[in-house]
Backbone as CSV, one residue per row, in Angstrom:
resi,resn,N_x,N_y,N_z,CA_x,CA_y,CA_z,C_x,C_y,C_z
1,UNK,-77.337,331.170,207.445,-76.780,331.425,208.757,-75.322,331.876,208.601
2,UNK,-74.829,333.147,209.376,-73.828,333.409,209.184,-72.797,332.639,210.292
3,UNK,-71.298,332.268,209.104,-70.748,331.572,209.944,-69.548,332.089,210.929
4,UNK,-69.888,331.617,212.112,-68.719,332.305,213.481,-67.412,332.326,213.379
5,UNK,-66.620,333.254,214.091,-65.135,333.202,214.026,-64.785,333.323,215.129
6,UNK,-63.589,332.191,215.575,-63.374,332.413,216.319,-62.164,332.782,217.190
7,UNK,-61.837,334.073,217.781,-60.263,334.640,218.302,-59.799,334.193,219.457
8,UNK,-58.687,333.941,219.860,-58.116,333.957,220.666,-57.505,335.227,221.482
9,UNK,-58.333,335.921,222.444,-58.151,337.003,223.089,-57.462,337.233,224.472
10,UNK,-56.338,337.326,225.246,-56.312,337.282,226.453,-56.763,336.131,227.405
11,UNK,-56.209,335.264,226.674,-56.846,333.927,227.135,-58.165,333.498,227.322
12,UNK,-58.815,334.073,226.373,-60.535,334.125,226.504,-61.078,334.172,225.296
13,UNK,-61.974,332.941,224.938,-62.230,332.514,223.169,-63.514,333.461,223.033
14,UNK,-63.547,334.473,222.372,-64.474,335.352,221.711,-65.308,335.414,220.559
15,UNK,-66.364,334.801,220.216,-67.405,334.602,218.809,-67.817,336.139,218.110
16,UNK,-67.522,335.813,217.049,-67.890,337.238,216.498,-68.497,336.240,214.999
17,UNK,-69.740,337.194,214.898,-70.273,337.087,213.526,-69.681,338.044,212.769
18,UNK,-69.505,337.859,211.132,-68.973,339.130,210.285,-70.601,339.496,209.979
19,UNK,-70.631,340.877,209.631,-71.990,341.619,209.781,-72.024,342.444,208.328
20,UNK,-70.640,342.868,207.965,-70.745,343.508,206.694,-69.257,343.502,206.273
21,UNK,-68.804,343.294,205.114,-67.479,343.414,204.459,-67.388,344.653,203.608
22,UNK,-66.274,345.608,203.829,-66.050,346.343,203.360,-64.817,346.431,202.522
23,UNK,-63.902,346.711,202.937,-62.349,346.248,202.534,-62.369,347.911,201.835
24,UNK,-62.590,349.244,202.149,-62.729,350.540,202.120,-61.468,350.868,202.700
25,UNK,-61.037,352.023,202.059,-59.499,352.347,202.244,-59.975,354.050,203.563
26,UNK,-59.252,353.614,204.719,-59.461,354.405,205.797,-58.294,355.451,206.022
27,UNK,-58.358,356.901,206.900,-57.667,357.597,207.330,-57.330,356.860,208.688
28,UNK,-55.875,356.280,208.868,-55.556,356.212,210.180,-55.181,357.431,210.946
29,UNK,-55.237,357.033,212.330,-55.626,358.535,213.027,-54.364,357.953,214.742
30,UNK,-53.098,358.538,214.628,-52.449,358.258,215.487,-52.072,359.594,216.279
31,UNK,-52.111,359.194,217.732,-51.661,360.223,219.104,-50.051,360.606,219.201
32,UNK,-49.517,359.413,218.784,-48.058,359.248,218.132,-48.174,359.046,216.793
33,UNK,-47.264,359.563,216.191,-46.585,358.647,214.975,-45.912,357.654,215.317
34,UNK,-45.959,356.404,214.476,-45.698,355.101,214.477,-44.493,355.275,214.732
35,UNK,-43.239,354.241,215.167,-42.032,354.536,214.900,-41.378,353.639,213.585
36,UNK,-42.354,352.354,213.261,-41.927,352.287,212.352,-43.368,352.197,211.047
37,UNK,-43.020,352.788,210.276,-44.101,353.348,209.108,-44.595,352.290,208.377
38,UNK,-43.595,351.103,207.892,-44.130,350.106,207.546,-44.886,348.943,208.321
39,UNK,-44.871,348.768,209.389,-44.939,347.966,210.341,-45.710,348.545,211.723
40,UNK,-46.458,349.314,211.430,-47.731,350.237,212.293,-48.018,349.451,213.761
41,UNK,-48.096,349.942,214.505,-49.391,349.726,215.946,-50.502,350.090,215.336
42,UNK,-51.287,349.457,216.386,-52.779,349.605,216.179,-53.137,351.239,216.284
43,UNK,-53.837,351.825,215.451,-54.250,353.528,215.453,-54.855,353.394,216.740
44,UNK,-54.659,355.053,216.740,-55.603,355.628,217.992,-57.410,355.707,217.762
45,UNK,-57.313,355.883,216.162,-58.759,356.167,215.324,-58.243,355.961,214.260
46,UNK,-60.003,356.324,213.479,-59.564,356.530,212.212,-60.520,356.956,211.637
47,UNK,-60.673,357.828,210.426,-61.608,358.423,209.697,-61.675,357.653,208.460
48,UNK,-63.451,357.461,208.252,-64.116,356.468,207.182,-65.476,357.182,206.651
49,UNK,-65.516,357.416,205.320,-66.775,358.053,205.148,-66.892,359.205,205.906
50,UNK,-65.838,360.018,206.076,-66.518,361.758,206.668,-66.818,361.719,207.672
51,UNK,-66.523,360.270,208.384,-66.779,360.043,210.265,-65.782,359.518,211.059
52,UNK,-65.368,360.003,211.671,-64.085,359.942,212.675,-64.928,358.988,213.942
53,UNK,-63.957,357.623,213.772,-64.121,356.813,214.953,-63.029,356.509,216.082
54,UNK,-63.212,356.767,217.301,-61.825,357.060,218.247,-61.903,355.458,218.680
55,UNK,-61.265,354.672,218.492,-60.846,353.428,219.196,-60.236,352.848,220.326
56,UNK,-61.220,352.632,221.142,-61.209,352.531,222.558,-60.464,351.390,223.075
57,UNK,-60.483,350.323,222.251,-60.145,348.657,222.514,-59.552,348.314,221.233
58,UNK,-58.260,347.598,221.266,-57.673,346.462,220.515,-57.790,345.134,221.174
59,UNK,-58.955,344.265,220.125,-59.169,342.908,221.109,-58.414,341.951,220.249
60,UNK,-57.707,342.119,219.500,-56.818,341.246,218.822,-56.074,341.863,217.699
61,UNK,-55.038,341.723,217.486,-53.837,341.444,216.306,-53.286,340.445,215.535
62,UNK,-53.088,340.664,214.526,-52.177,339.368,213.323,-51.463,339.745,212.508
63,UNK,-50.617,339.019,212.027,-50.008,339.512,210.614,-50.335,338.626,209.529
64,UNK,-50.733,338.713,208.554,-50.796,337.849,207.145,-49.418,338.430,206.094
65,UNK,-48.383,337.450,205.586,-47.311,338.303,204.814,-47.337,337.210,203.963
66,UNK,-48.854,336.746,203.566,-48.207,335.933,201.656,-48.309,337.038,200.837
67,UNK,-47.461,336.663,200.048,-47.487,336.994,199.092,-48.766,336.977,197.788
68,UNK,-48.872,337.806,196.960,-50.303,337.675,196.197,-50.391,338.590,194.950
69,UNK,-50.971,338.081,193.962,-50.925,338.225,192.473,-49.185,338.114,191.843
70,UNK,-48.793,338.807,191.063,-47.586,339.027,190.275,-46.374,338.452,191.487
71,UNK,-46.499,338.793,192.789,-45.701,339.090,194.050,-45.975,337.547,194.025
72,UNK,-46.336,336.529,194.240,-46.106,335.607,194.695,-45.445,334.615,193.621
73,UNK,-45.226,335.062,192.601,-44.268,334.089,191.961,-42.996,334.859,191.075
74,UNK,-42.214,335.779,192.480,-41.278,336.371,191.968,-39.792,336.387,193.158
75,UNK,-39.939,334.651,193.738,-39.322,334.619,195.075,-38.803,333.068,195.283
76,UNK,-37.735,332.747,194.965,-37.615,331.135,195.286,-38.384,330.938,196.815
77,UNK,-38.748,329.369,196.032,-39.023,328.997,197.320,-38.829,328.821,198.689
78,UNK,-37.553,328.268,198.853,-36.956,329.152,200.334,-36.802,330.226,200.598
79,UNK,-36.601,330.831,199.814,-36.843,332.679,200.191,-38.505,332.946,200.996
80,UNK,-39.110,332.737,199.779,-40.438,332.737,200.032,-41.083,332.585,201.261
81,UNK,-40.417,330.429,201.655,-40.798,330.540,202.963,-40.361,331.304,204.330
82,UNK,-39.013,331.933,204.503,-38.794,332.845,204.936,-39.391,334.064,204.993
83,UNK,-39.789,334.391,204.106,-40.580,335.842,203.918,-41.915,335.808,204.147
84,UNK,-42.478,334.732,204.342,-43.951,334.128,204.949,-43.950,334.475,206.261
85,UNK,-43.104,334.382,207.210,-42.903,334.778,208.283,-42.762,336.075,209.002
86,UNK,-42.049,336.732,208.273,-42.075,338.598,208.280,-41.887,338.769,207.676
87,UNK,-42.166,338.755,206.838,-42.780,339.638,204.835,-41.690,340.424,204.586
88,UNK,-41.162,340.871,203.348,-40.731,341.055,202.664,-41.366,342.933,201.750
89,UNK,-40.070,342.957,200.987,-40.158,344.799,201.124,-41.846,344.962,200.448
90,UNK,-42.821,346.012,200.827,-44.288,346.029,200.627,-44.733,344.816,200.358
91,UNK,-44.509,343.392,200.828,-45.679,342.708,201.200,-46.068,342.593,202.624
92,UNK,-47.202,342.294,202.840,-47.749,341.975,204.122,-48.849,343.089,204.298
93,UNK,-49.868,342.346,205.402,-50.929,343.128,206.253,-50.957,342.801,207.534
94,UNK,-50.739,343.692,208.688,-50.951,343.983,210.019,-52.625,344.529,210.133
95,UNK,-53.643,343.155,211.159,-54.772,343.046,211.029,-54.480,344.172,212.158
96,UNK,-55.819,344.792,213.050,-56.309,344.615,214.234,-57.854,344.401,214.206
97,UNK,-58.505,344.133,215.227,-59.954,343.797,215.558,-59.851,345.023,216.966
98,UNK,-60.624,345.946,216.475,-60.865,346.572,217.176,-61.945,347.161,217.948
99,UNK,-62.194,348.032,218.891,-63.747,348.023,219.495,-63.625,349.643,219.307
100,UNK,-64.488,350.767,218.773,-64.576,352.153,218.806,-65.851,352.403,219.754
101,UNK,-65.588,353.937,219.941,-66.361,354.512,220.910,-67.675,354.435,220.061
102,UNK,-68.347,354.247,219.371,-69.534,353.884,218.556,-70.436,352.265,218.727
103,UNK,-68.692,351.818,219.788,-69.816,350.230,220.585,-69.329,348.877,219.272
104,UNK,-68.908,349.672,217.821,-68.998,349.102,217.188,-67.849,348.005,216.965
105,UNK,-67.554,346.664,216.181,-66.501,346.423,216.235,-66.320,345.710,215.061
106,UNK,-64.594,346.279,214.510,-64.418,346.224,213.038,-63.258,345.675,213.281
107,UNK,-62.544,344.979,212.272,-60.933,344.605,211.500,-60.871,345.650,210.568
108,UNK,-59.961,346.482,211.204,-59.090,347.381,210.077,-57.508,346.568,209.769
109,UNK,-56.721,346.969,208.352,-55.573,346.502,208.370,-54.672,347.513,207.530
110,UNK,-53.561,347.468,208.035,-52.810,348.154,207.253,-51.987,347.542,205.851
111,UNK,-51.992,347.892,204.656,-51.378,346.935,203.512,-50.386,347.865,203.297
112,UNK,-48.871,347.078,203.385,-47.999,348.031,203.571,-47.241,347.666,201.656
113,UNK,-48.268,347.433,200.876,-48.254,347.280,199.636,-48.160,348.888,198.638
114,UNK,-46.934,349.123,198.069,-47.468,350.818,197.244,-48.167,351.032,196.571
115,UNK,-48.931,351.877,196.181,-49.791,352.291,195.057,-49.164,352.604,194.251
116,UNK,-47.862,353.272,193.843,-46.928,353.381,192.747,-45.718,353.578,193.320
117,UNK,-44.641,354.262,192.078,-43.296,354.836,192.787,-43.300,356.197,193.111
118,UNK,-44.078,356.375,193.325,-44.498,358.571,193.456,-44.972,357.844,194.845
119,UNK,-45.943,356.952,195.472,-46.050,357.010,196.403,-46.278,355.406,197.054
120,UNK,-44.885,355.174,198.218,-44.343,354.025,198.303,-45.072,353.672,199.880
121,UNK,-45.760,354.420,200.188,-46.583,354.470,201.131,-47.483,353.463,201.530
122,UNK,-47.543,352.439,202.246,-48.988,351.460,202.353,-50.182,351.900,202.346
123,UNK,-51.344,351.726,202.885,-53.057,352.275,202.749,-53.387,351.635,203.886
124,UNK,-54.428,351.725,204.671,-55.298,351.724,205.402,-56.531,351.372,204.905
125,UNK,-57.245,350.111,205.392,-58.255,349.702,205.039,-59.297,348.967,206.148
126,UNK,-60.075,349.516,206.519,-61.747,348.836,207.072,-62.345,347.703,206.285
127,UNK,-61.559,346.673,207.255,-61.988,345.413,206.175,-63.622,344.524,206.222
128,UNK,-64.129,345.115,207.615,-65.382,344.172,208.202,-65.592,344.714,209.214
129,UNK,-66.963,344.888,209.294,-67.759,344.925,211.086,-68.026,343.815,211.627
130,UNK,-68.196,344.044,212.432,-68.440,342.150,213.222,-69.509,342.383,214.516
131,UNK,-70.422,341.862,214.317,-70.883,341.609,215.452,-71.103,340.408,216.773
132,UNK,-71.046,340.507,217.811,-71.439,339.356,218.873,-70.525,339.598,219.678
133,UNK,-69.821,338.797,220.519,-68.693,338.407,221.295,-69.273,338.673,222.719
């Protein structure tokens, strides 16, 4: 039996089963550009697998900013706990749970982590579909 999760939405507790895990690196797809690059709004869309999904609904947001692998033991501890709070230079992920015009509904997140020094850029990732609510 798969086990429930449960969000806190607009003052209204929402059950979602996870249905499939992906954690697939996505094209975000914005009407604006962000104003700030590290620290994103929720996309307008986004392209996954050669299919462009337009996102109709943001039914929730989060931030996660631990730290993880090499990165988490390169920070005194009071620093650290400070930087747990609003993360620190490329750590952190900005979730959303979102609903697309496909009915469907996924957690994409942005990892504002670099892939190298040529490109200091975070990634985009489709972390899970979810079904119920």
């Amino acid at each position: 039996m798969s086990r429930k999760y449960q969000d806190l939405c607009d003052n209204m507790i929402m059950d979602f089963t996870p249905l499939h895990f992906y954690d697939h690196p996505i094209e975000a797809l914005f009407d604006t550009s962000p104003a700030l690059e590290k620290a994103p709004d929720c996309p307008n869309g986004f392209i996954w697998e050669d299919k462009t999904y337009r996102i109709i609904e943001m039914l929730s947001s989060w931030t996660d900013f631990k730290r993880r692998g090499r990165m988490a033991q390169n920070m005194r501890p009071a620093h650290a706990a400070v930087a747990s709070t609003r993360g620190s230079l490329n750590v952190g992920r900005y979730y959303f749970r979102v609903k697309v015009d496909t009915e469907q509904i996924f957690d994409i997140y942005y990892d504002r982590a670099m892939k190298n020094v040529d490109d200091r850029k975070g990634q985009w990732f489709v972390y899970r579909e979810l079904g119920g609510g």
